[in-house]
C-alpha positions as CSV (number, residue, x, y, z in Angstrom):
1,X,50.5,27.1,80.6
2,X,47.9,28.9,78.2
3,X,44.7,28.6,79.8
4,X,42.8,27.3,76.4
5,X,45.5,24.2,76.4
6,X,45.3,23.7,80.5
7,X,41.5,23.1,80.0
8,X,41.9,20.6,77.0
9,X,44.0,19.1,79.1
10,X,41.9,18.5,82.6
11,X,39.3,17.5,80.4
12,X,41.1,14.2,78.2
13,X,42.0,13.5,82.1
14,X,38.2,13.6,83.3
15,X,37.8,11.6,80.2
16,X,40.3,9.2,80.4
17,X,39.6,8.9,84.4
18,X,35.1,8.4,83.2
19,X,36.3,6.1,81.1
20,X,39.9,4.1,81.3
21,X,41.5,2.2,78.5
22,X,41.1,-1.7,79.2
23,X,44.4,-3.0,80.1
24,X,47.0,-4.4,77.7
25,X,48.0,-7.5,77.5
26,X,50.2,-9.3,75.7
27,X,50.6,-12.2,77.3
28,X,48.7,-15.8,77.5
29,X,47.8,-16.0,81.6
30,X,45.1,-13.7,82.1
31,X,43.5,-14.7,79.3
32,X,43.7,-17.9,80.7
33,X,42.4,-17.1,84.1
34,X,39.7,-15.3,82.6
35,X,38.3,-18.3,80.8
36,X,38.4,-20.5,83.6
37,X,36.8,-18.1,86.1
38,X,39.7,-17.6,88.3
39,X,39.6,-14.4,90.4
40,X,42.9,-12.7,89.9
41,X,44.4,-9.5,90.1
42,X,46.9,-8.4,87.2
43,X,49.7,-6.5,88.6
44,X,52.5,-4.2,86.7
45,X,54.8,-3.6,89.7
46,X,57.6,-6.3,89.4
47,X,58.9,-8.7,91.7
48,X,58.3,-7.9,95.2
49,X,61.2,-9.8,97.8
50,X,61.7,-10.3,101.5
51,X,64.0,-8.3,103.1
52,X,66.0,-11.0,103.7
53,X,66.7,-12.1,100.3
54,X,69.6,-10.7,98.2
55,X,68.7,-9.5,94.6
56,X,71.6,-9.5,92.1
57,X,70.8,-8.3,88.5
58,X,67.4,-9.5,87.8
59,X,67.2,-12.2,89.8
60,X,68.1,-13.4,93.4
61,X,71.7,-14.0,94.1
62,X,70.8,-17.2,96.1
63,X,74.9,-17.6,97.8
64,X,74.1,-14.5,99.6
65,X,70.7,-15.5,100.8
66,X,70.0,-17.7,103.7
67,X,69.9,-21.6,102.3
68,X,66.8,-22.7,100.8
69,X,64.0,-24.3,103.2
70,X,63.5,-26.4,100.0
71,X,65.1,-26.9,96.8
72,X,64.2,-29.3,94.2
73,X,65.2,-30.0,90.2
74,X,62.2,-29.6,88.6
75,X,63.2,-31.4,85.2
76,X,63.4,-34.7,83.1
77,X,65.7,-35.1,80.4
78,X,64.5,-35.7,76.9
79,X,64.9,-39.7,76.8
80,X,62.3,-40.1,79.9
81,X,60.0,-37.1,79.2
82,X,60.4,-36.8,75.2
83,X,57.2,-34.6,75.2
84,X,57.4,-32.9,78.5
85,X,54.1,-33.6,80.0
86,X,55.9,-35.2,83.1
87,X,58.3,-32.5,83.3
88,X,55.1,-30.3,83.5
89,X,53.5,-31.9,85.8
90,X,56.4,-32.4,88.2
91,X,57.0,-28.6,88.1
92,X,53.4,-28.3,89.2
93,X,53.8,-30.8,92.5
94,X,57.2,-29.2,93.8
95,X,55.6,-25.7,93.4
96,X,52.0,-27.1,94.6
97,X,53.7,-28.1,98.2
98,X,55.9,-25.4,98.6
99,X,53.1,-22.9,98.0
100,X,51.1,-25.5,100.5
101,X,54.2,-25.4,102.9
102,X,54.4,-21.4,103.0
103,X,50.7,-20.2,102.9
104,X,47.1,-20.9,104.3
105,X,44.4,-21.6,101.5
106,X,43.1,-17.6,102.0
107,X,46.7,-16.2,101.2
108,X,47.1,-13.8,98.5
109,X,50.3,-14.7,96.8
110,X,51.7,-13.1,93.4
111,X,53.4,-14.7,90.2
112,X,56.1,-12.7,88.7
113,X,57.4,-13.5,85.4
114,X,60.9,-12.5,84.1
115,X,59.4,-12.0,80.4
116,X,58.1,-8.6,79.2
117,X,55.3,-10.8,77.4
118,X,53.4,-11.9,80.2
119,X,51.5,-10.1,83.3
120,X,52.4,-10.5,86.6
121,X,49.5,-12.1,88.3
122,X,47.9,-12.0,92.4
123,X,45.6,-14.6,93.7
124,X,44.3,-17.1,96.1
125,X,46.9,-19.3,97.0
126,X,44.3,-22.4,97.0
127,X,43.4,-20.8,93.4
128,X,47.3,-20.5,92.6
129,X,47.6,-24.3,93.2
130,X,45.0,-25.2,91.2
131,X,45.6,-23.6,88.4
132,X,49.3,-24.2,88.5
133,X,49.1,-25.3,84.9
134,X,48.5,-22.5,84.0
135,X,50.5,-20.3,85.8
136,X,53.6,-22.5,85.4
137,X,53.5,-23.3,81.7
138,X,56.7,-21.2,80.8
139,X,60.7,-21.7,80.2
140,X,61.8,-18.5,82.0
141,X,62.1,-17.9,85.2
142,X,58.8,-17.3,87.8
143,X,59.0,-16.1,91.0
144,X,56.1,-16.4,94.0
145,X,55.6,-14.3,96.7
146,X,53.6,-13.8,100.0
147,X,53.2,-10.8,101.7
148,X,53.2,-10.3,104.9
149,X,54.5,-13.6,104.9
150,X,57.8,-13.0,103.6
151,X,58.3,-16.2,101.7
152,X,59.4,-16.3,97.8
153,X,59.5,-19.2,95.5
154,X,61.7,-19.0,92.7
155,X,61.4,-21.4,89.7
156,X,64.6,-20.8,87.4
157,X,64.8,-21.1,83.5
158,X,67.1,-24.0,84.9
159,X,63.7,-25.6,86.4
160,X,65.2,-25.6,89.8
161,X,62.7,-24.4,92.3
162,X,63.4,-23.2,95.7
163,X,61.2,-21.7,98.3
164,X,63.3,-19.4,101.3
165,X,61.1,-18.8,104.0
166,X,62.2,-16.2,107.2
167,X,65.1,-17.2,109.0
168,X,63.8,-18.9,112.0
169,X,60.8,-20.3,110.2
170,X,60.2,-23.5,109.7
171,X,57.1,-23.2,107.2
């Protein structure tokens, strides 16, 4: 590389490393956060899974998976729930006690979101459940993990939520 171009180069990186571009996003969660002083961690590297767990396309490929330690249906139909606010908040008491069931209050625990408009998210998990609102207020599919724990919670664009802990566990 021509020594005049090599220089110019090193020194955007110096630049760019002095001072880094704030990050994107294009989502509505950290924003969220943000306003209602949550301490969070945005994270750009995807859904993590236990060893255990099968991953088919881009989701889990549950029949290949040890069963569920809980599974629940996460959804109202239209008649009962006509604006969804009980849908809403039934989402946010099954994933509440399954995130209670797998994790201490100090756990760091990670949304993932299977949208290119949102941020992947890692938190508290006593900060996770409270802000479930939040960090539940979507139609696709989210998925929550814990590390070392190796637990995962998925909640499918089908609102069925399901939480695989190790086999052997019993949460």
């Amino acid at each position: 590389m021509d020594p005049g171009k090599r220089k110019q180069l090193e020194e955007r990186r110096a630049a760019l490393k002095a001072n880094p571009p704030p990050p994107s996003v294009k989502g509505t969660i950290i924003p969220r956060l943000v306003e209602r002083g949550v301490p969070h961690e945005p994270r750009f590297d995807g859904i993590w899974t236990p060893p255990y767990i099968r991953i088919a396309g881009n989701g889990v490929w549950w029949p290949d998976c040890p069963e569920p330690a809980d599974s629940d249906h996460c959804w109202l139909n239209d008649a009962d729930d006509p604006d969804g606010s009980r849908t809403a908040q039934k989402r946010i008491d099954v994933i509440g006690a399954m995130i209670a069931r797998a994790t201490g209050p100090d756990t760091t625990i990670r949304f993932s979101y299977d949208t290119g408009l949102e941020t992947d998210v890692s938190l508290a998990a006593s900060d996770g459940i409270a802000h479930l609102d939040v960090l539940l207020d979507f139609g696709w599919t989210i998925w929550i993990t814990g590390y070392p724990e190796n637990w995962l919670i998925e909640l499918d664009g089908e609102h069925i939520a399901r939480l695989a802990l190790p086999p052997g566990s019993s949460g």
